[in-house]
VONUSE-896169 format. One record per residue (C-alpha): residue number from 1; x, y, z. Coordinates in Angstrom, 1 decimal, always signed. Example, Ala and Ser with C-alpha at 12.3 -4.5 7.8 and 13.67 -1.06 7.14 Angstrom:
BEGIN
[1 [+12.3 -4.5 +7.8]]
[2 [+13.7 -1.1 +7.1]]
END
This chain:
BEGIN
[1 [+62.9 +113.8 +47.3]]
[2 [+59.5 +114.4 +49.4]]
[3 [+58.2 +117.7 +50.4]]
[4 [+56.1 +118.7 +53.1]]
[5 [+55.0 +122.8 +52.4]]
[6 [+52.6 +124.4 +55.3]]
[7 [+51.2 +128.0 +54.1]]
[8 [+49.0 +130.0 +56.2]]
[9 [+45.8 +132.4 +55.8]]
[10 [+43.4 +134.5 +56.9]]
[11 [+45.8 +136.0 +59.4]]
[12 [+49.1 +135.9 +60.4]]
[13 [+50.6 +134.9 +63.8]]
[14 [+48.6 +131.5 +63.7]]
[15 [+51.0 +129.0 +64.7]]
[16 [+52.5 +127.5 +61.5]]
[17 [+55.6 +127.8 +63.3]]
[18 [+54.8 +125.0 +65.8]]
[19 [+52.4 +123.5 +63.6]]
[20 [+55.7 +122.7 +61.4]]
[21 [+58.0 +121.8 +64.6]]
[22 [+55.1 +119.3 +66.0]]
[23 [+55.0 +117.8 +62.3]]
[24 [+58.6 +117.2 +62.4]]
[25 [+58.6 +115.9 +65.9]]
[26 [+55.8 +113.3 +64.7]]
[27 [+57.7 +112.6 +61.6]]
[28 [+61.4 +111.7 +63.4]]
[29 [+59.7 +109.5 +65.6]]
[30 [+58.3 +107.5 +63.2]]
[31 [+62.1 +106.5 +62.2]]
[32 [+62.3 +109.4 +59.4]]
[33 [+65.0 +111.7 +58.4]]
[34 [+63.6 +115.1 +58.3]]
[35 [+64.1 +118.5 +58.4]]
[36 [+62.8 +122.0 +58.3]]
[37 [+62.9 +125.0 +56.9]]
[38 [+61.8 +128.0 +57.3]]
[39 [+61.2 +130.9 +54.1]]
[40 [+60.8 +134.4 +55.4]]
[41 [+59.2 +136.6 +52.5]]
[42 [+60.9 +139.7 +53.8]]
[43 [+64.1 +141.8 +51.8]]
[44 [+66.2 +141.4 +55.2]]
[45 [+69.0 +139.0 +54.1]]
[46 [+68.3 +137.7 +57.8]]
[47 [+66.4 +138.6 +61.0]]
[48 [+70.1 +140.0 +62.8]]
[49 [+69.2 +144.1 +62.0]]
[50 [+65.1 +143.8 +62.5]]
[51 [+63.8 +145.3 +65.5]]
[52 [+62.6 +143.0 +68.6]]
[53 [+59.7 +144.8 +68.7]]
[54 [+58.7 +144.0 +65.1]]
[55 [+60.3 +140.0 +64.9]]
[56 [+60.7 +138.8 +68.2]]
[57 [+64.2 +137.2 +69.1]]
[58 [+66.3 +136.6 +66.5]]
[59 [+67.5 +132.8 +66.6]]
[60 [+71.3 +131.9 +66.7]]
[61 [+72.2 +128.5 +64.8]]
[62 [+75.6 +126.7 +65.7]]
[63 [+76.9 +127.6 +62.0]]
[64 [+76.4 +131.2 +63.2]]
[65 [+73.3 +132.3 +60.9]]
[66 [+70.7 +135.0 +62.1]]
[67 [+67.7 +133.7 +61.7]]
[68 [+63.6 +133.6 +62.9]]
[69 [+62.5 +132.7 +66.1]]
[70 [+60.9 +129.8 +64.4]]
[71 [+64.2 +128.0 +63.8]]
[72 [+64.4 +127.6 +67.4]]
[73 [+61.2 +125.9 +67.7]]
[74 [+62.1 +123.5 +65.2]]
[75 [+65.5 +122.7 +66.8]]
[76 [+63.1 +122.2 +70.6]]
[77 [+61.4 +119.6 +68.8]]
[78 [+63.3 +117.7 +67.1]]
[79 [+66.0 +117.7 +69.4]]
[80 [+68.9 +118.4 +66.8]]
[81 [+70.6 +121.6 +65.6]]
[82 [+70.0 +123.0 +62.0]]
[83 [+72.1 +125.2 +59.9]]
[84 [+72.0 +129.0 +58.5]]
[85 [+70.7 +127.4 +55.3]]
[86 [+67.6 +126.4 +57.0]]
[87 [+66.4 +130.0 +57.1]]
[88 [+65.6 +131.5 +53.6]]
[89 [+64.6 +135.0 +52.7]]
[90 [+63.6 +136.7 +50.1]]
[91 [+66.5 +138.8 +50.4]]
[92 [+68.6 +136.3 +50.0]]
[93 [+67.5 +134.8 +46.9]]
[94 [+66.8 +138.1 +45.0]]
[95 [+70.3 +139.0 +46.0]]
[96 [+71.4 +135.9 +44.7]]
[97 [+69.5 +136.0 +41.5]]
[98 [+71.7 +140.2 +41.1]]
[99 [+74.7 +138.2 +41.9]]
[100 [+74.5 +135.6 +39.3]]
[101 [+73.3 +138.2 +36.6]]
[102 [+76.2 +140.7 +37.2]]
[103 [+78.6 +137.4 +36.6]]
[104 [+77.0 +136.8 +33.4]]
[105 [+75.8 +133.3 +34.2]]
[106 [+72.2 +133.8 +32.6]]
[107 [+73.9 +134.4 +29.5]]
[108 [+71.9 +137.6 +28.4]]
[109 [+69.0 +136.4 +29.1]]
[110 [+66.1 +138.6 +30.2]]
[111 [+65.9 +137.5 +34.3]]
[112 [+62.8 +137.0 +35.5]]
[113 [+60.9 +136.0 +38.5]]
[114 [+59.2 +132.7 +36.2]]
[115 [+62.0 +130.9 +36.2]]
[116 [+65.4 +132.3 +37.5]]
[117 [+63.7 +132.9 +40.7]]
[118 [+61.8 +130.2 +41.2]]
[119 [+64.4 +127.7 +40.1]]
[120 [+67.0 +129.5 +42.5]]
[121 [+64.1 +128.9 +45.5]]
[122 [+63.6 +125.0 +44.2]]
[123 [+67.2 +124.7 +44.0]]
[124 [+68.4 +125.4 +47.3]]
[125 [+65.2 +123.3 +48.5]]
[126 [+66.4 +120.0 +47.0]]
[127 [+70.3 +120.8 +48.5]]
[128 [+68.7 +121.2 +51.7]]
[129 [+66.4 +118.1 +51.3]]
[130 [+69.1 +115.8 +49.8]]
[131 [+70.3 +113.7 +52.6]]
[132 [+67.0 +113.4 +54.2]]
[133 [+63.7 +111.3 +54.2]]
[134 [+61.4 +114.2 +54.4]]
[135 [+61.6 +118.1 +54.3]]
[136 [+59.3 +120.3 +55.7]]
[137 [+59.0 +124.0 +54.2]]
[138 [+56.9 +126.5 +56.2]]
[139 [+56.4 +129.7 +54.2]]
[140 [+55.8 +132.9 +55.9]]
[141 [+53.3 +135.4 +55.4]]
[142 [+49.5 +134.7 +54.5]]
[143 [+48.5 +133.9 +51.2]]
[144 [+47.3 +137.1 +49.0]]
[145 [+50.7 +138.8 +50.6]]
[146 [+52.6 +140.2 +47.4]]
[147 [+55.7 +139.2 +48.8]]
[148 [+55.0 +135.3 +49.3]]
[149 [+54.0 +135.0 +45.0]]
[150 [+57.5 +133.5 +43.9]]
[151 [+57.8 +131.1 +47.0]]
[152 [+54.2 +130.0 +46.2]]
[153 [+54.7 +129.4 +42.9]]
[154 [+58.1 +127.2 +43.4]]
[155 [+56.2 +125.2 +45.9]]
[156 [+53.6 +124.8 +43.4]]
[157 [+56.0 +123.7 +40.6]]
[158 [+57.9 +121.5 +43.6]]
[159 [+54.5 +119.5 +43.4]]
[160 [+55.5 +118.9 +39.6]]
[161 [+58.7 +117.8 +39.9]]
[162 [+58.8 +116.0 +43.5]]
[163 [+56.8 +114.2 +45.7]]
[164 [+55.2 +116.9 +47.5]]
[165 [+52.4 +116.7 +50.6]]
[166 [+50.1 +120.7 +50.9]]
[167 [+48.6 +121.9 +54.4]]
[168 [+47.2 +125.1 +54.5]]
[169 [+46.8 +126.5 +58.3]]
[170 [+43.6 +128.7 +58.3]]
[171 [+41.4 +130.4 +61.1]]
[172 [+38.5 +129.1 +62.2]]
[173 [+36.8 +132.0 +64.2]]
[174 [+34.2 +131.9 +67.0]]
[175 [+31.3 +134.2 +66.9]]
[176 [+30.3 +134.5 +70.5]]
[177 [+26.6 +136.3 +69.5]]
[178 [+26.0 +133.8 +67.3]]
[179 [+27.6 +130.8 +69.2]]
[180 [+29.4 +129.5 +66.2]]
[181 [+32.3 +128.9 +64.4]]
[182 [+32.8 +130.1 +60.7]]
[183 [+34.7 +128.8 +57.9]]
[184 [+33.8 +131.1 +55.2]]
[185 [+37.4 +133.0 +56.2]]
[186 [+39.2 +129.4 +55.2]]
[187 [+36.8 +128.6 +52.7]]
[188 [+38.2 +131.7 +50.9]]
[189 [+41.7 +131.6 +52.3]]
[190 [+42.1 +128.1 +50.5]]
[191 [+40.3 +129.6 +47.5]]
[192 [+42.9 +132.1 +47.2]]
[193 [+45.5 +129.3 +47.4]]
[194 [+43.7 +127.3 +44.3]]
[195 [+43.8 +130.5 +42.2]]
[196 [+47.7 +130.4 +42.6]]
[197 [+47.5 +126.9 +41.7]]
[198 [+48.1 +125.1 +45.0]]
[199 [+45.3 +122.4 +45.9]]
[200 [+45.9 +121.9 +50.1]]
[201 [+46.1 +117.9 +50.4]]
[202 [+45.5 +119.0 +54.3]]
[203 [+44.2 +121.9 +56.1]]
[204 [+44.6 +122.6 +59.8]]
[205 [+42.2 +124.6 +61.4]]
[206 [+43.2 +127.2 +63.8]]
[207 [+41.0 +128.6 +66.5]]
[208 [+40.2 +128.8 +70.5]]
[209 [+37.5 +125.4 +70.7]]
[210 [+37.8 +122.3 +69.1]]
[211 [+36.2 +122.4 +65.2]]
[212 [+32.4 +121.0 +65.3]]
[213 [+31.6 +118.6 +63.0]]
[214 [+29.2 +120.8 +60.9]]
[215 [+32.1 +123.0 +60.5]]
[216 [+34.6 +120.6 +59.5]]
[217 [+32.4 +119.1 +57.1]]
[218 [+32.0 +122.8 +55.4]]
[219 [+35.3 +122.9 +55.2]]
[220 [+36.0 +119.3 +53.8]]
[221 [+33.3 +120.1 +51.1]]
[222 [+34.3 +123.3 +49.8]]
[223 [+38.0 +123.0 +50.0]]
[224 [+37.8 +119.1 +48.5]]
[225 [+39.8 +117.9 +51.0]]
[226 [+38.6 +114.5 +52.6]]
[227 [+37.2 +114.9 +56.4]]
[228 [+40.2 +113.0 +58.0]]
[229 [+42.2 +116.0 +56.2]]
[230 [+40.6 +119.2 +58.0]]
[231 [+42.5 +118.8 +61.2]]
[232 [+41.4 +121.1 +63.9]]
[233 [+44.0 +122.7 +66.3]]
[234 [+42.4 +124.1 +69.1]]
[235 [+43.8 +126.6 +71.4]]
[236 [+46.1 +125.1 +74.1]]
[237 [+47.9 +126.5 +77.4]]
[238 [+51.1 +124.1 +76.6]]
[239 [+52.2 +124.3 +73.1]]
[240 [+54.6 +121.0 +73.8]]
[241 [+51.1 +119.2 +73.4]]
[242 [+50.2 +120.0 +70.1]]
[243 [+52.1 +117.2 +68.7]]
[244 [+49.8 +114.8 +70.4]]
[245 [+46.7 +116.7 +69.0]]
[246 [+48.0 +116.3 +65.2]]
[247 [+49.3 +112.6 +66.0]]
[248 [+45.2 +111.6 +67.4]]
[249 [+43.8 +113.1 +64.2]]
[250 [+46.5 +111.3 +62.2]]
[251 [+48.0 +113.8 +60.0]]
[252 [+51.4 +112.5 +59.7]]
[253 [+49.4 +108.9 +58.9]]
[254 [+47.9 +111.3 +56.1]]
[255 [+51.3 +113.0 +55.0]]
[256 [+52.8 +109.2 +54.9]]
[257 [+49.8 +107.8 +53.0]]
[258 [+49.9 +110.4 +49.9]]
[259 [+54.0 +110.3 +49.9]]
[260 [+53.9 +106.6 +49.2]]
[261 [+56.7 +106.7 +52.5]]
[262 [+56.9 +103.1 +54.1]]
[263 [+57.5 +102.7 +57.7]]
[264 [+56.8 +99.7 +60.0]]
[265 [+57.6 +102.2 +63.5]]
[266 [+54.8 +103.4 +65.2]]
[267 [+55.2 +106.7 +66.7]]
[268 [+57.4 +106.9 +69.9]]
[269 [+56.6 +109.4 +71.9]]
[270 [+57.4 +108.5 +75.1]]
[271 [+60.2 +110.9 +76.1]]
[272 [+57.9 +113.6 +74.5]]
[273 [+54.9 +112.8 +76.8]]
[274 [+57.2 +112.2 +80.1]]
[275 [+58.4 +115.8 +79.5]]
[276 [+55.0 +117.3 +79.2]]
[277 [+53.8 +115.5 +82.2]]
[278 [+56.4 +116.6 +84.6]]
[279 [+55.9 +120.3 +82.6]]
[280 [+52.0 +120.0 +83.7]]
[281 [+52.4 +118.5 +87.0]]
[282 [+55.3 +120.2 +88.6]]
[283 [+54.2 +121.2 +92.0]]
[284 [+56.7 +123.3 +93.3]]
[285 [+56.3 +127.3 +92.7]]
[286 [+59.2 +129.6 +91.7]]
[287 [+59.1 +133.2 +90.6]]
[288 [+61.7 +134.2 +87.8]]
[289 [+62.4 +137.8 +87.0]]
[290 [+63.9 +138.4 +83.2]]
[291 [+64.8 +141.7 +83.4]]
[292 [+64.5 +143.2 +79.9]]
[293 [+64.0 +145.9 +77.7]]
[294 [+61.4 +144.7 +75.1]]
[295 [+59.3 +143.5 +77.8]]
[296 [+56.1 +144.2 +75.6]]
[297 [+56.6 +141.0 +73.0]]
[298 [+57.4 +137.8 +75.0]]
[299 [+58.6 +136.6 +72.1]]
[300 [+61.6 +138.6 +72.3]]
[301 [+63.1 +136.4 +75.5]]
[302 [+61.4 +133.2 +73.2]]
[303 [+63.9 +130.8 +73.8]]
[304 [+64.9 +132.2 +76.8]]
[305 [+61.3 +131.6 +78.3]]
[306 [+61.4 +128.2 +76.4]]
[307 [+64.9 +127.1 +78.0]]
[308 [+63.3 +128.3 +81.7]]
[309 [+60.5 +126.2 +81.3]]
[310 [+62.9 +123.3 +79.8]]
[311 [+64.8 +123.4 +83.7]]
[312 [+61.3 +123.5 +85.5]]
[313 [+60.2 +119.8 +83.9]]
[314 [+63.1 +118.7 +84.9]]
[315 [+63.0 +120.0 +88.4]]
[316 [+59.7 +119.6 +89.2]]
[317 [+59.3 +123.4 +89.7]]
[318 [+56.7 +125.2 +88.3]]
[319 [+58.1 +128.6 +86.5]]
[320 [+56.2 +132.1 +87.2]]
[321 [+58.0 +134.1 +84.7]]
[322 [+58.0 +138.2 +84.5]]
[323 [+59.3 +139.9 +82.1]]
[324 [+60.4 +143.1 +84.1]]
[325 [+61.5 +146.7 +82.5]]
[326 [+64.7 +147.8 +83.3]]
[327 [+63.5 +151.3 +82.9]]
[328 [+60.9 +150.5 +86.1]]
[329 [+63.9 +149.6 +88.0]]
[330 [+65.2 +153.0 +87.7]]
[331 [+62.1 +154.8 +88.4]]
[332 [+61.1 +152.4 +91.6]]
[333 [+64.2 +150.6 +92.8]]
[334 [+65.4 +147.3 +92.7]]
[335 [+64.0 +146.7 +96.0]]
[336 [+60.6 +147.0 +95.7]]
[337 [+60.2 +145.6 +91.8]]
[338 [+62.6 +142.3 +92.6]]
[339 [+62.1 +141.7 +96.0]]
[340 [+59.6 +138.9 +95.9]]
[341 [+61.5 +137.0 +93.4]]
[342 [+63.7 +133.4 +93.8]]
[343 [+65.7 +133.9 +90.4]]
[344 [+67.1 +137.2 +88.3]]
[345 [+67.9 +136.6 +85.0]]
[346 [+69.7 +140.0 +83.4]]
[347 [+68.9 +139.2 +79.3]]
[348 [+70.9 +140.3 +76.4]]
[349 [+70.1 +143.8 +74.4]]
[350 [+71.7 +146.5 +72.3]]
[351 [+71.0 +150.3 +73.5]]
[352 [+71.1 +152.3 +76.0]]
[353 [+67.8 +153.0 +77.6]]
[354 [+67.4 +150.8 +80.7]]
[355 [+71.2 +150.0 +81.2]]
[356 [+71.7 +151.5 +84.7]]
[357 [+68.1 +150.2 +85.5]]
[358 [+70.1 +146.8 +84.7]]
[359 [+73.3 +147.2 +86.8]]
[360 [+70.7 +148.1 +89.8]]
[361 [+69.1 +144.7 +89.6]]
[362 [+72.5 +143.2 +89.5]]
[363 [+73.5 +145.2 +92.4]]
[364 [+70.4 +144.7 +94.1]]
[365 [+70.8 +140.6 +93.7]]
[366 [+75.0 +140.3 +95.0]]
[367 [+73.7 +142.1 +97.8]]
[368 [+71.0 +140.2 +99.2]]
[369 [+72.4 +136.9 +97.6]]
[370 [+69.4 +136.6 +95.2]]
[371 [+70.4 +134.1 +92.4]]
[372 [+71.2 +135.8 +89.2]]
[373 [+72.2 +134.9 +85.9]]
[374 [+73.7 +137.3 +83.4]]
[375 [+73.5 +136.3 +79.8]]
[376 [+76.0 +138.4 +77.0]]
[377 [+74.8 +142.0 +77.9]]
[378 [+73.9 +141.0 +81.0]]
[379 [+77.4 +139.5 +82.0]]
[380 [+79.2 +142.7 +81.0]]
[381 [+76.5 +144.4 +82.7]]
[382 [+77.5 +142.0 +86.0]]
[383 [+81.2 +143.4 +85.2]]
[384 [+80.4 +147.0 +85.5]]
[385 [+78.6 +146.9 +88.3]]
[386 [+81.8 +144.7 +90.6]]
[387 [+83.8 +147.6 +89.3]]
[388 [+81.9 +150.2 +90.3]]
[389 [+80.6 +148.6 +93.7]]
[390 [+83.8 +146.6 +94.6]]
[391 [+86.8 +148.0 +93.0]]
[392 [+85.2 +151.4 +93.8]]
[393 [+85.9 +152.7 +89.9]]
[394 [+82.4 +154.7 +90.4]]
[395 [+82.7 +155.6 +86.1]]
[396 [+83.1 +152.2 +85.0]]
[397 [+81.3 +151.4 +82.2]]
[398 [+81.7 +149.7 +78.3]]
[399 [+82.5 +151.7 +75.7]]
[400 [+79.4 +150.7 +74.0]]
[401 [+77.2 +153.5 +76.3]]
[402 [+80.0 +155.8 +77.6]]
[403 [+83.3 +156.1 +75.4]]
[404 [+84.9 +158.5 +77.2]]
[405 [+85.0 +156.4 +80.4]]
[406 [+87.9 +156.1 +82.5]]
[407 [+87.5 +152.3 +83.2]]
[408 [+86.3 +150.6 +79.8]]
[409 [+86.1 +147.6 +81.6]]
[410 [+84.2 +146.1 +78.8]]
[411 [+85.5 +147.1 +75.4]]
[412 [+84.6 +146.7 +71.1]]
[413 [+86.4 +143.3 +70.2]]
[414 [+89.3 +144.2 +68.2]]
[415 [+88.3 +142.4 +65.1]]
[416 [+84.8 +144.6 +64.7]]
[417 [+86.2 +147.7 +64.3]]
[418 [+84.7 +149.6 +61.5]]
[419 [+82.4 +146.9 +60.5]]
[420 [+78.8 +147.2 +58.9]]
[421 [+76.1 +146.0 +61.2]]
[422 [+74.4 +143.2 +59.3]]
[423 [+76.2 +139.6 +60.2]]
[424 [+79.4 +141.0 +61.3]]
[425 [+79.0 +140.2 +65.0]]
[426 [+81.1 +137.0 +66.9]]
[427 [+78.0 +134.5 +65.7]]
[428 [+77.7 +131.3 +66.6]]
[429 [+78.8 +128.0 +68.6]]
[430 [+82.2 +128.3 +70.0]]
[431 [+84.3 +125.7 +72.3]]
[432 [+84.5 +127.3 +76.1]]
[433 [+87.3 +126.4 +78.4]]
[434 [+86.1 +126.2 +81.9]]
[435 [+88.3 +126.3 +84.7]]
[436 [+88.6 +123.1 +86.9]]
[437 [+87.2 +123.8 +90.5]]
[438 [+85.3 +126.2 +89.6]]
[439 [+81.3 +126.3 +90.5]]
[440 [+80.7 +126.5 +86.7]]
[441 [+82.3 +123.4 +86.2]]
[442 [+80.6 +121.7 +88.4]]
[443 [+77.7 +122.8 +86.7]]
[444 [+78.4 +121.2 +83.7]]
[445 [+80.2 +118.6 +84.8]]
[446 [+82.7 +118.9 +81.8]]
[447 [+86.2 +120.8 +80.9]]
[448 [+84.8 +122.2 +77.9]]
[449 [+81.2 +123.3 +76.6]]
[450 [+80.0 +124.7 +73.4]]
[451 [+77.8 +127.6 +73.8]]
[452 [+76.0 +130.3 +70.9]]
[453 [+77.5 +133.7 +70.6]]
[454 [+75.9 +137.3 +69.4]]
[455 [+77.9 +140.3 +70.7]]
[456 [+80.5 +142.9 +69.5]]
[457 [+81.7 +143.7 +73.3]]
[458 [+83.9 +142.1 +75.4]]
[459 [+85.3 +142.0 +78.9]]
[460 [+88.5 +143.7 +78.6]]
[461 [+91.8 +141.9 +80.2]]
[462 [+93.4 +145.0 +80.8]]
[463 [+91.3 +145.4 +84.2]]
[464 [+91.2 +141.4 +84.6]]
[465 [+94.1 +141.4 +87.1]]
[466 [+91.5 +144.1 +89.3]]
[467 [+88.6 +141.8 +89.0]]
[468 [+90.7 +138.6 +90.1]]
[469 [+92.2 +139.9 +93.2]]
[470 [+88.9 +141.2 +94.6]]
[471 [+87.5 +137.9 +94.4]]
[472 [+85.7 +137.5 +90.9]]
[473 [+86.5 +134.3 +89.2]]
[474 [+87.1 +134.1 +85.3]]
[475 [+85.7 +130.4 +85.3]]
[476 [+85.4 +130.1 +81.3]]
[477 [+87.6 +131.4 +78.5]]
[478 [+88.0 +131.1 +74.7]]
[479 [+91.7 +132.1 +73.5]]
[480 [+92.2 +134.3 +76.4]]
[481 [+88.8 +135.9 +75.5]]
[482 [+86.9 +135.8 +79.0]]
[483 [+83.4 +133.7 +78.6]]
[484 [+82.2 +133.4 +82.2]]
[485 [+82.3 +134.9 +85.1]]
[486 [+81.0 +133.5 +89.1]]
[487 [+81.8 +135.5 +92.7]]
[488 [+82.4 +131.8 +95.0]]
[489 [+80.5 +133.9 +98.1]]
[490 [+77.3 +133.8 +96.3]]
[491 [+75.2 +131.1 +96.1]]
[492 [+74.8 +131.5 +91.9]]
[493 [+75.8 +134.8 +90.7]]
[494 [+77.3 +134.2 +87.6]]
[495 [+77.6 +135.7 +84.1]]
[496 [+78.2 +134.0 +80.5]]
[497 [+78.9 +136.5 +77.4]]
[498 [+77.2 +133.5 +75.2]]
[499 [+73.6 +132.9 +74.8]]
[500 [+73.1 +129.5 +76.7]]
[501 [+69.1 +129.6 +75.8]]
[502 [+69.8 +128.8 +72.2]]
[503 [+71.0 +124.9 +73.2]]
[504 [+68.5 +124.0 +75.4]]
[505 [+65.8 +121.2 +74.6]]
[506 [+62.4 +119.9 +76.1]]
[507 [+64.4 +116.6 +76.3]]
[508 [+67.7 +117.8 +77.4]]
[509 [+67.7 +121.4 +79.6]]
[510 [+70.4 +123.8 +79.7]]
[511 [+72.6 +122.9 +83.0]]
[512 [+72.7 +126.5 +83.6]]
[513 [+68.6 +127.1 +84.0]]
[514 [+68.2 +123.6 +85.9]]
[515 [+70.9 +125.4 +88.7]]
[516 [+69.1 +127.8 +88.7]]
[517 [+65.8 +126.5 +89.3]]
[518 [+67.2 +123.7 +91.2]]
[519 [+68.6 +126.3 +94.4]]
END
């Protein structure tokens, strides 16, 4: 087995994420196997309970797992959907390890972190690893956190056991009174790293200008790394082009090289670089509106602001994306915050606060014929508001916010009553039945679709018959369970209870966003 590990320093929040994805991108086209995973250092058992504000989106898998937003960026680049499994935290494993010693399977011994642990973390490595060329394993955290120690230390004994390639991704700062970059924050980062007994066979230099050469030689010298191994990855406005920057400085040549890993393909990234052209080049301007409720962190609508940008490179339209408080809808109007806007975009949430800021953009848009897209909350969301509006039930609402409410027109699914809240939701890929005729269908072109779910709340068939006879369609369904809704008078108001930004790729969109962008 062969192992790629990517640590970070200094500071968090520096882009090991995509540094990992753009490896793995560089990798598969070189005719590899690979994948990736990604070790979260935190006692969650997954990312579904942490707070958007704290973790950003929390990344749906096909297979149903919860799991960091860096998942997603890995399945962007290379194209392919990964599994639950690719995800580990430290809550799983110490878990795990309590599991296994309340069965008795350690036989009395006393459990420790030096070697239960660490085998337990190496062991579900190698089952992840064994049908493929090459597996990359990006640990979180910075190194010196407490929390990372056992995940360090089984990468470190990995090195023993298997073929195994180190990069350390450090920050290279720019001191603007001095007009120069310094590397004693690396120099020490990777010193740290050596004390835990990891020597970086590559380190990749974070930072807003290109590394000079004085400073990459520092580095080299004190870190006893060859020159051709301190790779510098410079700040860029498109992310989709750091694979290029790695590929000209040859670190997957490197990564190849020390892993004794033969291949006669040159790197094919010809798809890849038609993708980022069109991205960079589209001429044509359109404004989206995501209206939200964690506008604050972009990095809560990730994938959804990924999947947007996805349909503009293949549209030729050039994406001016807002993310826009519900709450300011309530206080100004829907008029004057979404008025100057092509596309709405109603995104997915849990609470309260903002809700009726929500059903006012969606009110807003079916009357002026904006285009709008609801997506899980923002479908049942869509719901309420035709029943209030339209069927005139004025105290519509789900029993989620209101459950005294005369017209639960969306209701808790039967099956998640009295349910804890950690990984009991409807998770994951599911098979859609769309209805023939229908402007959904056109859409995508097929009878049935496979779309990513994460809700507890449903529509609720009880009021379906209402809905139908007033002129909403039910274009998609799932055992009865209503998936999407459309109005046919609209030119694209239509709502899906899944999560259709989770499938989307660079190389193939999401049919629903290129519509959209394509109106």
């Amino acid at each position: 087995m062969k192992f790629v590990f990517i640590t970070g320093g200094v500071l968090s929040s520096l882009g090991k994420g995509i540094t990992t994805a753009s490896l793995g991108l560089l990798l598969k086209s070189r005719g590899l196997k690979v994948t990736l995973v990604k070790i979260d250092p935190y006692l969650n058992s997954d990312a579904g309970t942490m707070n958007p504000y704290q973790h950003g989106e929390v990344f749906v898998t096909d297979d149903g797992g919860e799991t960091d937003l860096d998942i997603g960026h890995y399945e962007r680049f290379l194209g392919g959907n990964l599994s639950r499994k690719n995800n580990i935290t430290a809550g799983q494993v110490y878990h795990e390890i309590i599991h296994k010693e309340r069965k008795g399977d350690f036989l009395g011994a006393t459990v420790q972190v030096v070697p239960h642990l660490t085998n337990l973390i190496k062991e579900k490595l190698k089952e992840i690893a064994k049908d493929y060329d090459l597996c990359l394993v990006e640990i979180g955290g910075t190194v010196g956190d407490i929390e990372s120690l056992p995940f360090l230390e089984a990468a470190r004994q990995m090195g023993l056991e298997e073929n195994s390639f180190y990069i350390h991704v450090s920050y290279v700062p720019f001191v603007k009174s001095v007009g120069e970059q310094k590397t004693k924050p690396t120099q020490h980062s990777v010193q740290k790293l050596r004390e835990i007994g990891i020597q970086p066979d590559a380190i990749v230099c974070r930072g807003e200008y290109p590394l000079t050469e004085d400073a990459r030689s520092k580095i080299a010298l004190f870190s006893s790394v060859p020159i051709r191994a301190v790779i510098s990855a410079y700040d860029v406005e498109n992310v989709y082009r750091i694979p290029f920057i790695l590929a000209e400085q040859g670190l997957d040549d490197l990564i190849l090289e020390k892993l004794g890993i033969r291949t006669y393909l040159k790197r094919d990234l010809s798809d890849w670089e038609n993708f980022v052209n069109n991205l960079e080049n589209a001429k044509k301007v359109k404004k989206v509106a995501i209206v939200g409720k964690y506008v604050e962190v972009r990095d809560a609508y990730k994938s959804l602001i990924e999947a947007i940008i996805h349909a503009g490179a293949y549209t030729g339209v050039r994406p001016e994306i807002k993310l826009i408080d519900a709450v300011e809808i309530e206080e100004k109007g829907a008029d004057g915050v979404l008025r100057d806007y092509d596309a709405i975009i109603i995104a997915g949430g849990f609470g309260k606060r903002g809700i009726e800021g929500k059903i006012k953009a969606i009110w807003y848009a079916r009357e002026n014929k904006k285009p709008i897209l609801g997506i899980c909350l923002g479908m049942q969301l869509m719901t309420i508001e035709w029943a209030r509006n339209v069927l005139n039930w004025k105290d519509a609402h789900s029993e989620e916010f209101d459950k005294y409410t005369p017209y639960p027109v969306i209701h808790l699914l039967p099956d998640q009553k009295d349910k804890p809240l950690g990984g009991t939701m409807r998770l994951g890929g599911q098979d859609v039945k769309l209805k023939p005729g229908t402007f959904v269908h056109s859409i995508y072109g097929k009878d049935v679709i496979r779309e990513r779910h994460r809700h507890r709340y449903e529509f609720n068939n009880a009021y379906r018959e209402g809905f139908e006879k007033s002129g909403l369609v039910i274009s998609g369904e799932i055992d009865g369970l209503v998936e999407i809704i459309e109005w046919p008078e609209h030119p694209f108001f239509i709502g899906v209870q899944f999560h259709p930004e989770y499938s989307s790729k660079p190389l193939n969109p999401h049919p629903l966003f290129v519509k959209l962008l394509s109106l």
